[in-house]
C-alpha positions, 0 to 999 in steps of 0.5 A, spaced: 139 432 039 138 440 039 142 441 045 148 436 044 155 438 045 160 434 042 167 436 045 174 433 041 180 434 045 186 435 039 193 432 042 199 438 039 206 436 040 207 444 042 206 447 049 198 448 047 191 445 049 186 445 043 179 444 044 174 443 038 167 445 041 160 443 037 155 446 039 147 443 036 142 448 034 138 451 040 145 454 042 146 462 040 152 464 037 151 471 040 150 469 047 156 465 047 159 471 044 156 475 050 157 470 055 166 470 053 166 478 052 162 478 060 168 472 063 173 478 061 175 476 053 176 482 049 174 481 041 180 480 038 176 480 031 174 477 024 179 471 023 179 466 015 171 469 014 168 464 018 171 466 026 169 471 031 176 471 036 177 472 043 183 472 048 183 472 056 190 470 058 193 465 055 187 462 051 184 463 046 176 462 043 173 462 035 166 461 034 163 459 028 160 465 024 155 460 020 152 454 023 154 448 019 149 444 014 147 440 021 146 446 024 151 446 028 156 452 031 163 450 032 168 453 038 175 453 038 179 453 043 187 453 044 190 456 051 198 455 051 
């Protein structure tokens, strides 16, 4: 299970869209970061001591700094 993806779609009463992304341990996080900064995303930053950000548009993408105790790294995504 080293390559599982489990996506959660989170229903919000506002205008917004989120996605919570969890990504099994043979992702890299430096990859995803590099594969956002090459798809446009601008690095908004360090966000809670656990999320680097990014933001293209009206979306906006958190990745885990450090994997969970499974191994897992979690993505955040909200577009408006």
């Amino acid at each position: 299970m080293d390559n599982t993806i489990v996506i959660t779609v989170i229903l919000s009463k506002d205008d917004s869209n989120d996605l919570d992304i969890s990504l099994a341990k043979n992702y890299k996080v430096q990859d995803i970061k590099d594969k956002l900064l090459s798809q446009g995303y601008t690095y908004t930053g360090f966000e809670n001591f656990e999320f680097s950000g990014f933001k293209k548009d009206k979306s906006v993408v958190l990745v885990s700094e450090i994997p969970s105790e499974e191994g897992k790294t979690q993505v955040k995504v909200t577009v408006e």
